[in-house]
DOKOLVO-547586 format. One record per residue: residue number from 1; residue in three letters; x, y, z of N, C-alpha, C in turn. Coordinates in Angstrom, 3 decimals. Layout:
<lummars>
<lummar seq="NUM" type="ALA" n_c1="X" n_c2="Y" n_c3="Z" ca_c1="X" ca_c2="Y" ca_c3="Z" c_c1="X" c_c2="Y" c_c3="Z"/>
...
</lummars>
This chain:
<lummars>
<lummar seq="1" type="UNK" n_c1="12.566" n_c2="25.626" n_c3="-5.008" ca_c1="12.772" ca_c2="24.201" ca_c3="-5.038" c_c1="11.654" c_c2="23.526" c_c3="-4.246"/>
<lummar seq="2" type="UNK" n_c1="10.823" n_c2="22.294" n_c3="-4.873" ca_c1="10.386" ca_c2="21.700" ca_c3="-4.332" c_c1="10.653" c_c2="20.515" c_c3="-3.881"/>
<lummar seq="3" type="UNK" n_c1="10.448" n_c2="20.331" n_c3="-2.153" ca_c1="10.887" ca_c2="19.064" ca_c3="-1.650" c_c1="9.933" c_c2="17.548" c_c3="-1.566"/>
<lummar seq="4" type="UNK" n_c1="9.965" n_c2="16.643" n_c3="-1.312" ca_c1="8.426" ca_c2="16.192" ca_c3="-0.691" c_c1="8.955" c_c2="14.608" c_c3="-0.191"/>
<lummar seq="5" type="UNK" n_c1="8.552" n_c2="15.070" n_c3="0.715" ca_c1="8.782" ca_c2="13.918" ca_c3="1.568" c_c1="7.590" c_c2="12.919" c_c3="1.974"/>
<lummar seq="6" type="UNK" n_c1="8.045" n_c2="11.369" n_c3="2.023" ca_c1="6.933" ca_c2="10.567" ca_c3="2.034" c_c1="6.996" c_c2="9.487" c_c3="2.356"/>
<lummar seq="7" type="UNK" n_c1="6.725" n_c2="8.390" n_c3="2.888" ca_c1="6.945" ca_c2="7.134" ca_c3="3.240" c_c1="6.555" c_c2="5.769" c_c3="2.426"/>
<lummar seq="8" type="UNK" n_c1="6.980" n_c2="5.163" n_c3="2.597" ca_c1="7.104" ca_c2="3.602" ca_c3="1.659" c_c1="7.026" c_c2="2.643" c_c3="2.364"/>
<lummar seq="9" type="UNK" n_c1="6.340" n_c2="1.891" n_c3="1.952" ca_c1="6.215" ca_c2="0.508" ca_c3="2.697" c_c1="7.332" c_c2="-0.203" c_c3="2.427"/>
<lummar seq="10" type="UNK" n_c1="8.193" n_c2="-0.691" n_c3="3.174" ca_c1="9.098" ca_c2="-1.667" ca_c3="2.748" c_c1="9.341" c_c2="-2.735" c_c3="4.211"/>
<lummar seq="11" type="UNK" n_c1="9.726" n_c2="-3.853" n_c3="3.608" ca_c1="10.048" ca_c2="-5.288" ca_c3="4.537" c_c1="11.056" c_c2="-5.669" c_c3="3.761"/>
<lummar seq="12" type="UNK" n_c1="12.141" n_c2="-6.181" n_c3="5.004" ca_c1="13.133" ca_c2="-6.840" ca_c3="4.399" c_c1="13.802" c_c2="-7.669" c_c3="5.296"/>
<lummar seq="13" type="UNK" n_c1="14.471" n_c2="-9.241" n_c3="5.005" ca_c1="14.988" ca_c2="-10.037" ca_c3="5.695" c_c1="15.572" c_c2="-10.663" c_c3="5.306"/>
<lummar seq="14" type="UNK" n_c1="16.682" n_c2="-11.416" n_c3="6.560" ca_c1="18.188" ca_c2="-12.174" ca_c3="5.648" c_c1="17.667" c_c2="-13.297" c_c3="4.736"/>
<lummar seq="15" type="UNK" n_c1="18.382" n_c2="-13.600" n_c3="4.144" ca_c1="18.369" ca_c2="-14.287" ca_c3="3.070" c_c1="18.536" c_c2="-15.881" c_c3="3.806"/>
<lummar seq="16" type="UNK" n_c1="19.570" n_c2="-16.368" n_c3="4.824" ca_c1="19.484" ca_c2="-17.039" ca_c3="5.234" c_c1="18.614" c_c2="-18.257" c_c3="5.611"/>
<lummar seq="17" type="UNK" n_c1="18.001" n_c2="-17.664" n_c3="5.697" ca_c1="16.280" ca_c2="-18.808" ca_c3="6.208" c_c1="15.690" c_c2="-19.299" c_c3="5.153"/>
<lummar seq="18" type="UNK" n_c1="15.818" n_c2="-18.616" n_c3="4.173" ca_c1="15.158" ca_c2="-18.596" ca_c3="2.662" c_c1="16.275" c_c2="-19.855" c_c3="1.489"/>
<lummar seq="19" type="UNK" n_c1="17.615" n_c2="-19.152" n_c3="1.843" ca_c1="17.976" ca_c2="-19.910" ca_c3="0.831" c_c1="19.683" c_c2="-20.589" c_c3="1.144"/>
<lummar seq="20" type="UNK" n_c1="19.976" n_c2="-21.800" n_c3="0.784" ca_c1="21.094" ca_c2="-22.183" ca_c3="1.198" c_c1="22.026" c_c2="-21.818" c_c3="0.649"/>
<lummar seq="21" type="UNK" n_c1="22.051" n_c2="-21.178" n_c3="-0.750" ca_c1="23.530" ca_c2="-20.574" ca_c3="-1.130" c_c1="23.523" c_c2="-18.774" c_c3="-0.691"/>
<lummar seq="22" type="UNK" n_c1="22.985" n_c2="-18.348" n_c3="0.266" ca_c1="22.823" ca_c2="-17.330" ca_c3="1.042" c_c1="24.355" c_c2="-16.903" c_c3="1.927"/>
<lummar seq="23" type="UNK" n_c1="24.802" n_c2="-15.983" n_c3="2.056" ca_c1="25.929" ca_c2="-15.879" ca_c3="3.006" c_c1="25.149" c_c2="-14.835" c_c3="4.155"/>
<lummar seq="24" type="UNK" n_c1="26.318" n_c2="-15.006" n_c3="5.044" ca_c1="26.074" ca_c2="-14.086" ca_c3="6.257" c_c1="24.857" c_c2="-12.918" c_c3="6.485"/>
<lummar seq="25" type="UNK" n_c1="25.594" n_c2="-12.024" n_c3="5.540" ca_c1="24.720" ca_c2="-10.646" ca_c3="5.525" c_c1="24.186" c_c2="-10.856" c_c3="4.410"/>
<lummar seq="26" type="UNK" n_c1="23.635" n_c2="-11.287" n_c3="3.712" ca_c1="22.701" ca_c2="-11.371" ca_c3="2.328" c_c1="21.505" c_c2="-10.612" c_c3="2.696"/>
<lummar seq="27" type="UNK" n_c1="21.078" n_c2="-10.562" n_c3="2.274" ca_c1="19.048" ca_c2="-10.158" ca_c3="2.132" c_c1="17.804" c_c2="-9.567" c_c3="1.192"/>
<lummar seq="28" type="UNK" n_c1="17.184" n_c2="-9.748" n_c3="1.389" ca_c1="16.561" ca_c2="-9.332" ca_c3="0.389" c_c1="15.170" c_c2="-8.117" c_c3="1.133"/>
<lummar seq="29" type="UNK" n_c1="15.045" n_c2="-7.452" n_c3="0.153" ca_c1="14.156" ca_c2="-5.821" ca_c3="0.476" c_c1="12.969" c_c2="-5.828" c_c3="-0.681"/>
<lummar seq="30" type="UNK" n_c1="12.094" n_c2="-5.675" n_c3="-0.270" ca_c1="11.050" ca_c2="-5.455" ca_c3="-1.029" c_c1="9.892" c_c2="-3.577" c_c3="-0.948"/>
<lummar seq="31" type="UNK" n_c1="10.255" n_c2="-2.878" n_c3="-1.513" ca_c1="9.421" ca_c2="-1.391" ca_c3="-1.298" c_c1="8.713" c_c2="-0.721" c_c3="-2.058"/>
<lummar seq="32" type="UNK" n_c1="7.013" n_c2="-0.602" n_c3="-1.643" ca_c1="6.001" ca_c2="-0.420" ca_c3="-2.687" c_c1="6.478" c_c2="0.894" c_c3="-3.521"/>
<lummar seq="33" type="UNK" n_c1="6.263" n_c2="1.375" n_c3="-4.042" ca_c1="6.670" ca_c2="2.649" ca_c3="-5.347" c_c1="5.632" c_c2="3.541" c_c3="-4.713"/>
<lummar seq="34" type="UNK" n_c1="5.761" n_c2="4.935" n_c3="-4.628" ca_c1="5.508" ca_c2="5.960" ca_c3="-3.361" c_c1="3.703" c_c2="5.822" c_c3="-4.405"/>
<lummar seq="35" type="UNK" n_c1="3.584" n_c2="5.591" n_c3="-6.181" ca_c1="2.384" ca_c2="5.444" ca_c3="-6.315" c_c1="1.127" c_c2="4.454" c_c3="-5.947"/>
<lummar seq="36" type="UNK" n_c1="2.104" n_c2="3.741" n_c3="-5.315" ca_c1="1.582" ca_c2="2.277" ca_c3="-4.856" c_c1="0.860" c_c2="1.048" c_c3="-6.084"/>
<lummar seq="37" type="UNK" n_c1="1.424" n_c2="1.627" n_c3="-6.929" ca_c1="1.422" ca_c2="0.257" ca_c3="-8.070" c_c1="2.315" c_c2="-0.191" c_c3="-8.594"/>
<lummar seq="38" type="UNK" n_c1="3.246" n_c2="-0.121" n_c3="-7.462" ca_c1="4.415" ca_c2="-1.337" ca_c3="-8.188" c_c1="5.556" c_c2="-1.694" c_c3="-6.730"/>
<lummar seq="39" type="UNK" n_c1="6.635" n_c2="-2.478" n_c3="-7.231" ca_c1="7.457" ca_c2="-2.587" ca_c3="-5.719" c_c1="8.986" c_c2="-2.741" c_c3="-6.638"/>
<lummar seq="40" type="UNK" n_c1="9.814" n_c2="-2.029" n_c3="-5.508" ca_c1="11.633" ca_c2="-2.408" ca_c3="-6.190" c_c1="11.650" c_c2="-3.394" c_c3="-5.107"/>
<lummar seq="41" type="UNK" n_c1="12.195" n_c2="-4.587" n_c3="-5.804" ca_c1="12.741" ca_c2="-5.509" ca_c3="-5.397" c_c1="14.419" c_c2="-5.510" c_c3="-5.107"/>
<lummar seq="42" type="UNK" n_c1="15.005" n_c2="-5.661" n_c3="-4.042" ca_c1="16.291" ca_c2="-5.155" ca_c3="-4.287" c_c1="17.229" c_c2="-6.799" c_c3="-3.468"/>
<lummar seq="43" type="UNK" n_c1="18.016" n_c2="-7.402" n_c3="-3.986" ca_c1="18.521" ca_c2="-8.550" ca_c3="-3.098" c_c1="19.840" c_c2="-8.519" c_c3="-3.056"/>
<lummar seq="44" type="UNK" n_c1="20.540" n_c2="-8.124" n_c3="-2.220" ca_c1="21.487" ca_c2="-8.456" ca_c3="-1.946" c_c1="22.431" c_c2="-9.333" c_c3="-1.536"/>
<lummar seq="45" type="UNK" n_c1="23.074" n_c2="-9.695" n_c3="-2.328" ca_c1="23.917" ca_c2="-11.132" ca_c3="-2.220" c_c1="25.020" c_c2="-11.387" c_c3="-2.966"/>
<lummar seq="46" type="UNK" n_c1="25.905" n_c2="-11.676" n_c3="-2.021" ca_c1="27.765" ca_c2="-11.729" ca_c3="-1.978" c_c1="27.121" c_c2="-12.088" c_c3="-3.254"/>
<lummar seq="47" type="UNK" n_c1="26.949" n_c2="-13.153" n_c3="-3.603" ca_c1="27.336" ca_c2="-13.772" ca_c3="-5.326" c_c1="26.988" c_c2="-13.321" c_c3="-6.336"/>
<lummar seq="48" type="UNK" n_c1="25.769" n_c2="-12.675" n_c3="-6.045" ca_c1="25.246" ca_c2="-11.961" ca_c3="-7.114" c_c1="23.910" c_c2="-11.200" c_c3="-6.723"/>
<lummar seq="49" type="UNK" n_c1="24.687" n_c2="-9.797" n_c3="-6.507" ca_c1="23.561" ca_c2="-8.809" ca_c3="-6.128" c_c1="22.616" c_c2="-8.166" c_c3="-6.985"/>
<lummar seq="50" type="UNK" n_c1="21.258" n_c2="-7.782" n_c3="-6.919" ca_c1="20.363" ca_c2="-7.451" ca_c3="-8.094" c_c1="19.747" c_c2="-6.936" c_c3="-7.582"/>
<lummar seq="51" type="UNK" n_c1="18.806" n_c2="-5.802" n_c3="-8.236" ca_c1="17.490" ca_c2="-5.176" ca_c3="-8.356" c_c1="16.706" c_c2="-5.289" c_c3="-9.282"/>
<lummar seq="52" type="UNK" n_c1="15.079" n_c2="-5.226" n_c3="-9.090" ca_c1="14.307" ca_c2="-4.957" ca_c3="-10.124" c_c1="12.658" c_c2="-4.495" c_c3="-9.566"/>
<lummar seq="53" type="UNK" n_c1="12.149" n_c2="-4.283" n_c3="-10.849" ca_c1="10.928" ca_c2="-3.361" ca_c3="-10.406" c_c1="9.964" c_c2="-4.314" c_c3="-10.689"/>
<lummar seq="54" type="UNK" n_c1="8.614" n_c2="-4.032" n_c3="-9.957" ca_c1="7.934" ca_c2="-5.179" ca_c3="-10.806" c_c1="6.139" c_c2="-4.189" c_c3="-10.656"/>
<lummar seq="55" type="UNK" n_c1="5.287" n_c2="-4.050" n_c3="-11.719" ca_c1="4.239" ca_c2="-3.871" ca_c3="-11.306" c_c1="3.130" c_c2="-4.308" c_c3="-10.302"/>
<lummar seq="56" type="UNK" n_c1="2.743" n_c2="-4.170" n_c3="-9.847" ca_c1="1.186" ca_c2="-4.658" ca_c3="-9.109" c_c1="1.117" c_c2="-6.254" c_c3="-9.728"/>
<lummar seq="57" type="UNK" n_c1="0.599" n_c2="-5.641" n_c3="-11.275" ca_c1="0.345" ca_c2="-6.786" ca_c3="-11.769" c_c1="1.101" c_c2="-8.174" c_c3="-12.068"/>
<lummar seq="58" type="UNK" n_c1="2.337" n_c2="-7.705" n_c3="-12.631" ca_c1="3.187" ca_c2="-8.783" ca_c3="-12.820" c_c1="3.641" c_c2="-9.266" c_c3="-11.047"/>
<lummar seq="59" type="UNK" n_c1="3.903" n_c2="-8.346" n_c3="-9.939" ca_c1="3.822" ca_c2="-8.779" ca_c3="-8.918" c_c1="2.907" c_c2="-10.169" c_c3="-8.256"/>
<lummar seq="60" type="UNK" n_c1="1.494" n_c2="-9.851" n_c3="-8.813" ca_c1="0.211" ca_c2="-10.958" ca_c3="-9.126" c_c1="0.713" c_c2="-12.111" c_c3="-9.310"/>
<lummar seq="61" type="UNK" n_c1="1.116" n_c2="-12.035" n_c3="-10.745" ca_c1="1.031" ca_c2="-13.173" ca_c3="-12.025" c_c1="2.456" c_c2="-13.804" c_c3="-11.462"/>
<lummar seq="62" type="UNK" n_c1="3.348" n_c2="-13.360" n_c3="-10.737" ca_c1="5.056" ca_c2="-13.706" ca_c3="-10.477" c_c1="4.243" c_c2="-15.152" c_c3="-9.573"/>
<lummar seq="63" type="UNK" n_c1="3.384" n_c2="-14.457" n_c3="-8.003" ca_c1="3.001" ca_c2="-14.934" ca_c3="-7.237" c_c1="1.995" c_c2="-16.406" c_c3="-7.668"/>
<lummar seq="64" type="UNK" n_c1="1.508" n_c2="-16.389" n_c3="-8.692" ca_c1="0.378" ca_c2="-16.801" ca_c3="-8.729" c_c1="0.813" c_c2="-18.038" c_c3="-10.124"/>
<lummar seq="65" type="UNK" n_c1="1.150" n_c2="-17.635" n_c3="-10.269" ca_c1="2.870" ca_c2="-19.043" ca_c3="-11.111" c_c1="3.853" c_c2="-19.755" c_c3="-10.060"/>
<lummar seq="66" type="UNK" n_c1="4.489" n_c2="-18.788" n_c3="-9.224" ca_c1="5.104" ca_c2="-19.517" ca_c3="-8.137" c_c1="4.379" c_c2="-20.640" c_c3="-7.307"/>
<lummar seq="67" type="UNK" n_c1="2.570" n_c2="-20.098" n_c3="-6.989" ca_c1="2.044" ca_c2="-21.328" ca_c3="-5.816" c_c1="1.857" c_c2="-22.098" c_c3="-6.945"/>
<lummar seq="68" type="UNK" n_c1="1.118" n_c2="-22.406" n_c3="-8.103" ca_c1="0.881" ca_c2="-22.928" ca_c3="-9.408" c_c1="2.219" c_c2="-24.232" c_c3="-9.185"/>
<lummar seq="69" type="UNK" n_c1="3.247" n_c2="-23.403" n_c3="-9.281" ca_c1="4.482" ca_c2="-24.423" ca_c3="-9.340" c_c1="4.809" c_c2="-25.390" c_c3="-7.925"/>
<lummar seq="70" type="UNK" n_c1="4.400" n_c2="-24.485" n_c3="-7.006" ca_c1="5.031" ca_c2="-25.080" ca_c3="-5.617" c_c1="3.480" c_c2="-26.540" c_c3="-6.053"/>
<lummar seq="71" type="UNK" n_c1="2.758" n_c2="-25.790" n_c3="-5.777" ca_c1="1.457" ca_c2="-26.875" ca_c3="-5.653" c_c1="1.973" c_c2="-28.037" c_c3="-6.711"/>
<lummar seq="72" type="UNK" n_c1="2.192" n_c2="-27.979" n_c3="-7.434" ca_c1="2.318" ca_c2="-29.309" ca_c3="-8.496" c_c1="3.708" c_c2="-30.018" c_c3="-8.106"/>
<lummar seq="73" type="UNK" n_c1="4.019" n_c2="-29.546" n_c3="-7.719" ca_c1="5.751" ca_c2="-30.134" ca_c3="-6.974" c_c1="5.002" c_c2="-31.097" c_c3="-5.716"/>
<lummar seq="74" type="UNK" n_c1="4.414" n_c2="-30.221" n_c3="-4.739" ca_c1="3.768" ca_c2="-30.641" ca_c3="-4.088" c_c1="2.716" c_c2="-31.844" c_c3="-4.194"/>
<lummar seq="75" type="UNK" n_c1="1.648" n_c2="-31.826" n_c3="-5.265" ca_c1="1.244" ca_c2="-33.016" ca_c3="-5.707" c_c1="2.233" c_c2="-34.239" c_c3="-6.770"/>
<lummar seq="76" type="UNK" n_c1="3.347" n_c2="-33.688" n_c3="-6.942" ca_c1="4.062" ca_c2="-34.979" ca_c3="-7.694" c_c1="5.200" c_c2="-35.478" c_c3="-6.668"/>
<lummar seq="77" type="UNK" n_c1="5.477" n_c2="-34.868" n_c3="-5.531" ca_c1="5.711" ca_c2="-35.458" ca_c3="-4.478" c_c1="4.877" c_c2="-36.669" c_c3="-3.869"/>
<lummar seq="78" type="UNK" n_c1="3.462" n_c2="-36.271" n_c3="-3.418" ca_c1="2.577" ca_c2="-36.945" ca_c3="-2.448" c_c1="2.578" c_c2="-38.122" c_c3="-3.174"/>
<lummar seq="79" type="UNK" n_c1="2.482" n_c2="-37.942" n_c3="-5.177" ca_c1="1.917" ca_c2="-39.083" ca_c3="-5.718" c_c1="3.204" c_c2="-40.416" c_c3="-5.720"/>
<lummar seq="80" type="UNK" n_c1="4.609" n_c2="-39.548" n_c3="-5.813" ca_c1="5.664" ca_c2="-40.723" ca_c3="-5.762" c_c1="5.579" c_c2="-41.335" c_c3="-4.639"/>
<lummar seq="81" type="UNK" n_c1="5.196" n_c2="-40.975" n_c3="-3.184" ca_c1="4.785" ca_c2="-41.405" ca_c3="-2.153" c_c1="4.153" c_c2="-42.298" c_c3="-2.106"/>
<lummar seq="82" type="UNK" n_c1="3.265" n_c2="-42.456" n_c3="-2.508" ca_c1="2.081" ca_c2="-43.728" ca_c3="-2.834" c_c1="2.446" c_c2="-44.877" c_c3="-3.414"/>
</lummars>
């Protein structure tokens, strides 16, 4: 039998700070894949708990749509301001 043991990058923190329909112990875990091109996403939460995998890449493209979105929220904020 072969064994093999190995380590993973993973970070994880309550959900709390992040999001208001969050309870107590919620959180969410993020851990690179031992090949290091991809990460399980894992979130735990009373209401609705989930996992999923995501490549490198789509990891990218998730990120890179999200600031895309924050930023334009962000500029159609400043402009109702005016």
């Amino acid at each position: 039998m072969s064994i093999k043991r190995y380590t993973r990058k993973s970070v994880m923190t309550d959900l709390n700070s992040y999001c208001h329909f969050a309870k107590e112990h919620d959180f969410i875990e993020v851990t690179q894949w031992e090949n290091g091109e991809g990460w399980d996403i894992t979130i735990e939460a009373e209401q609705y708990p989930r996992s999923f995998k995501l490549t490198d890449g789509e990891m990218r493209a998730l990120m890179v749509l999200t600031n895309i979105a924050e930023a334009e929220d962000d500029e159609d904020n400043e402009s109702s301001i005016k």
